[in-house]
C-alpha positions in Angstrom: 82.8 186.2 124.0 85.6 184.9 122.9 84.5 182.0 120.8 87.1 179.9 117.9 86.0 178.1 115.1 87.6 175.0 116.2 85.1 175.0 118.7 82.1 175.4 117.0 83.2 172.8 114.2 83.2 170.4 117.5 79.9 171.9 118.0 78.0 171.3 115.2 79.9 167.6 114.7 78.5 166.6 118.4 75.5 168.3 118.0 75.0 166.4 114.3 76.1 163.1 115.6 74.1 163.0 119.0 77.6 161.7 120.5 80.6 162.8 121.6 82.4 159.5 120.7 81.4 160.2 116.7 81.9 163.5 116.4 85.6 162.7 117.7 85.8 160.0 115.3 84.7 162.6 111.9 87.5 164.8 113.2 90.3 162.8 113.8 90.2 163.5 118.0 90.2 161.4 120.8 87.2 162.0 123.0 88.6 163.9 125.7 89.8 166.4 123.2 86.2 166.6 122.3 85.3 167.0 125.7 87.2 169.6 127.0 86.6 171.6 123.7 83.4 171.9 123.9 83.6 172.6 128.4 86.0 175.5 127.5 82.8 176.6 125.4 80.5 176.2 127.8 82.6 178.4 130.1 82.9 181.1 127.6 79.2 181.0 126.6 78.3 180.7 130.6 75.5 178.0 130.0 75.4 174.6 129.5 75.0 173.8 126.0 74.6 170.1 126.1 72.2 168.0 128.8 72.9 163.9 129.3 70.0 161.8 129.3 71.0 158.3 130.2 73.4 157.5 127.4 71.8 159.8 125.0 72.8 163.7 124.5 70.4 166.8 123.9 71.3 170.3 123.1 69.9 172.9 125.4 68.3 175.5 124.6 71.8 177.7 123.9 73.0 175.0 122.6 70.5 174.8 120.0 71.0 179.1 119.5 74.7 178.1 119.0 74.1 175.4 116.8 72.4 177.3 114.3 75.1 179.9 114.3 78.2 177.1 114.0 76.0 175.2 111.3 75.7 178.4 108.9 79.4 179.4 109.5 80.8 176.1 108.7 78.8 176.1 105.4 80.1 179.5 104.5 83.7 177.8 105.3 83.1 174.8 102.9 81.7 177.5 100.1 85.0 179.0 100.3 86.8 175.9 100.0 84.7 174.9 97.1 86.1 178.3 95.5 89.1 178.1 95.8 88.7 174.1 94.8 86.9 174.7 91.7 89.8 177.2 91.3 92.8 174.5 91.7 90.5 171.6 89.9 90.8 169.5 92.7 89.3 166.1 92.7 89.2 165.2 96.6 87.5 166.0 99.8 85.0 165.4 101.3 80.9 164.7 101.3 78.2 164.1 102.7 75.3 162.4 102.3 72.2 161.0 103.8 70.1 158.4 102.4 66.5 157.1 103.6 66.9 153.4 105.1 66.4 151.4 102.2 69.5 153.1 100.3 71.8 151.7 102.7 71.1 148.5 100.6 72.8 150.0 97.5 74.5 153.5 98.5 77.6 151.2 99.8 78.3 149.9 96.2 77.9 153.3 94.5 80.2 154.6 97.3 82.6 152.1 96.8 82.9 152.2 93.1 83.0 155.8 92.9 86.0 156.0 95.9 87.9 153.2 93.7 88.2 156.2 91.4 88.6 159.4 94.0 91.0 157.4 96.5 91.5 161.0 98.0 87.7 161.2 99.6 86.2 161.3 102.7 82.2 160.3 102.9 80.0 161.0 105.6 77.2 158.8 104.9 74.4 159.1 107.4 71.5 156.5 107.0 67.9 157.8 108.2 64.0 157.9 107.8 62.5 160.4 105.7 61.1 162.7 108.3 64.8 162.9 109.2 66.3 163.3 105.9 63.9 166.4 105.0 65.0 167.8 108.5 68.5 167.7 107.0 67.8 168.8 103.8 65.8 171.4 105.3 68.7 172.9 107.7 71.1 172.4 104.4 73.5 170.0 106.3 74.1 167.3 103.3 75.7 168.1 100.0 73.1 165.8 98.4 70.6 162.8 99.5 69.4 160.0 98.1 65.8 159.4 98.7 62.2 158.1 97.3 59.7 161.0 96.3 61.0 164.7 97.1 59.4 166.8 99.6 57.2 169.5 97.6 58.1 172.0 100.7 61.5 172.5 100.5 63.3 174.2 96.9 65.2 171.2 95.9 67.0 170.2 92.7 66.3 166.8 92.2 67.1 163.8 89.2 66.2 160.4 88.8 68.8 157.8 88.7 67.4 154.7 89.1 63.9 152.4 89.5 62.5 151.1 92.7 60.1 148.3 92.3 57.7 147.9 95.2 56.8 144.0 95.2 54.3 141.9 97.5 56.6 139.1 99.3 55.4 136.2 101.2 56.8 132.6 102.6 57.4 130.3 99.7 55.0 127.5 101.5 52.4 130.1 101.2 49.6 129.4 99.3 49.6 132.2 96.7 53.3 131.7 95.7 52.2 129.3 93.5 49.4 131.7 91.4 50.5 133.4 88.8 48.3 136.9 88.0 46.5 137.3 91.6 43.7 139.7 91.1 44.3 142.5 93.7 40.6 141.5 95.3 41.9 137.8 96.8 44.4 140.1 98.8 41.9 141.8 101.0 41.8 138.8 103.4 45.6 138.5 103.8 47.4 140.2 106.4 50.0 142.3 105.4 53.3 143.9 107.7 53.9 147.5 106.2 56.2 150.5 106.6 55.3 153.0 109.2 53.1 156.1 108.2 54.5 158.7 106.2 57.4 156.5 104.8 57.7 157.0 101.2 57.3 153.4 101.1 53.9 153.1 102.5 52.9 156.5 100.6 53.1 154.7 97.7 51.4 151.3 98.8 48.7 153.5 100.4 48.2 155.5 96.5 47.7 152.8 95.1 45.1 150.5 96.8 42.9 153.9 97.8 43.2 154.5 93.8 42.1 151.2 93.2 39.4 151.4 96.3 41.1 148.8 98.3 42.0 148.5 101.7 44.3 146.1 102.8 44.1 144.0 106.3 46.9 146.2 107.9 47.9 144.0 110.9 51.2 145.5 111.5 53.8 148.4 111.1 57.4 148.8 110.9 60.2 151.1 110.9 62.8 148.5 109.4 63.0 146.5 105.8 64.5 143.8 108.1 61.5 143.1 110.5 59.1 143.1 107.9 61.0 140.5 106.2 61.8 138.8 109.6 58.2 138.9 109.7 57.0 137.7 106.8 59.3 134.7 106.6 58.1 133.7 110.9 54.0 133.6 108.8 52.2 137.0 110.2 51.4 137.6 107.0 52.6 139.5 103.4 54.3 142.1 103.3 55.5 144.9 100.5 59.2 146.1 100.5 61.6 147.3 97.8 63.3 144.6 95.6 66.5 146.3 96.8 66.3 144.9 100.2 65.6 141.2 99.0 68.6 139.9 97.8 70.1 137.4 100.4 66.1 136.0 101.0 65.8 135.2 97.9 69.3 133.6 97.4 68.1 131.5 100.1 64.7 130.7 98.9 63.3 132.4 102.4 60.7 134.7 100.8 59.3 134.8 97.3 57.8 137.4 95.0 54.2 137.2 94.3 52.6 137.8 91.1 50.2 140.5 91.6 48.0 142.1 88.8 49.5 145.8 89.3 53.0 145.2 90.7 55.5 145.9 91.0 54.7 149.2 91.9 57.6 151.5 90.1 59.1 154.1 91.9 61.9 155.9 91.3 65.1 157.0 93.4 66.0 160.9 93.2 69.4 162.2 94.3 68.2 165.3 95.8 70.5 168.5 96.5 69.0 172.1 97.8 68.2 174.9 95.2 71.1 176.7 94.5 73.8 174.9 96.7 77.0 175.0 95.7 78.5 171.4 94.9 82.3 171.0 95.6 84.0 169.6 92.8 83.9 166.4 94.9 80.6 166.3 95.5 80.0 167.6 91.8 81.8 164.5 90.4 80.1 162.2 92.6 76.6 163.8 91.4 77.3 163.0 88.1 78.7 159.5 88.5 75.6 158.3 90.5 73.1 160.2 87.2 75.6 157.8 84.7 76.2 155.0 86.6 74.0 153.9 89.1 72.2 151.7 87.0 75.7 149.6 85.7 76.7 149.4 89.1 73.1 148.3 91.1 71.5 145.4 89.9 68.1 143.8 90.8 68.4 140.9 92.7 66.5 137.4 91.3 63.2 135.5 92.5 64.7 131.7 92.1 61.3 130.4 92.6 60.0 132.5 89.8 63.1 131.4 87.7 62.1 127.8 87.9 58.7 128.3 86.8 59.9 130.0 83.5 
């Protein structure tokens, strides 16, 4: 079989993005480029390797054989390159990184910052769920991830860089705004729009009303920050998100922060790498700018309503 490396780079990319049009985009190819690459595979290989399902692609079954080959060569590539980089002390590249959905409202301003200073880098940034995230991390494909609570099943390396308070949001007309100390017992009649199962979100709700022996009024779930928000501000109910995702609602006094005996709940973010993976220097200098200065770059945004009441 005579297979190129070139081909199973466009491999993994397409396989990795779900989409021809991305994977052309990472590598600097026009689509038909992409195409025809990965047809003259097919040919070699003598099987189809992809399948089309409406506008969404699947590997097949020998696509997903060859997609665990391509994936472990191209990381034995980029360990050579981070060699012969630590070698030369260079200080570009590239890296890449995946990041549970809530990141996405502060991985943009650590990115930016951080490329400010390494104009010479290239970021894959892919923004996911957790089941996702651990699926990555457990196939080795990101140099690091940001993310809530690590995985216990997977060796991982994993540091703490900054807090994430968990706070109990509501419409500002609502009638507990205006309490100051709820006891957690006078929620147990609201209605509350929550995070989806197995979130590390809604882990950490769930710990702490079931150590409390509490159960909240659950009336809905939600795979996005944004419709629980969207829902909370149309009156379904209360719901509990990160303070991260809160800053433009409360600029524009259309949610406020409750004060609830208990919260916020204080989590933490981890930057989270496999055991034993070797960092490029990129991706070594971006570990350590995120451990020293994450917490001057990401602020917390403001409750005016509580600010008033002060």
């Amino acid at each position: 079989m005579n297979v190129t490396f070139r081909q199973l780079k466009l491999l993994e990319a397409v396989a990795r993005h779900s989409s021809f049009t991305r994977a052309s985009e990472e590598l600097h190819l026009t689509q038909p480029a992409v195409s025809t690459q990965i047809k003259q595979l097919e040919d070699e290989v003598g099987m189809p390797l992809f399948e089309q399902m409406g506008k969404r692609i699947f590997l097949t079954e020998a696509g997903r054989e060859m997609y665990a080959f391509s994936r472990n060569i191209a990381q034995q590539f980029r360990d050579i390159e981070s060699v012969i980089d630590d070698m030369k002390g260079v200080k570009r590249g590239a890296l890449t990184l995946y990041a549970t959905a809530t990141c996405k409202y502060f991985a943009p301003y650590l990115l930016a910052e951080f490329i400010k200073q390494h104009d010479g880098v290239q970021v894959d940034l892919q923004i996911t769920n957790r089941e996702n995230l651990i699926s990555a991390l457990q196939d080795n494909v990101p140099d690091m991830a940001f993310m809530g609570t690590p995985p216990d099943a997977i060796p991982l390396a994993h540091r703490a860089f900054m807090q994430n308070p968990l706070v109990i949001i509501a419409r500002p007309d609502h009638p507990l705004v205006k309490r100051k100390r709820i006891p957690l017992a006078d929620l147990v009649d609201e209605n509350f729009i929550l995070r989806e199962r197995g979130s590390g979100t809604r882990n950490a709700v769930e710990r702490f009303f079931q150590d409390r022996n509490i159960t909240l009024n659950t009336s809905m779930e939600m795979t996005r920050n944004e419709a629980i928000k969207h829902a909370v501000i149309a009156g379904l109910g209360l719901g509990i998100v990160s303070l991260h995702t809160l800053e433009f609602e409360l600029t524009l006094k259309k949610l406020a922060i409750l004060s609830v005996e208990g919260f916020p709940i204080m989590k933490e973010w981890y930057l989270v790498t496999r055991n034993g993976k070797r960092l490029s220097p990129i991706a070594m200098a971006f570990h350590d700018f995120v451990l020293n200065e994450a917490h001057r770059i990401v602020h917390f945004p403001k409750d005016p309503l509580l600010l008033q009441e002060a």
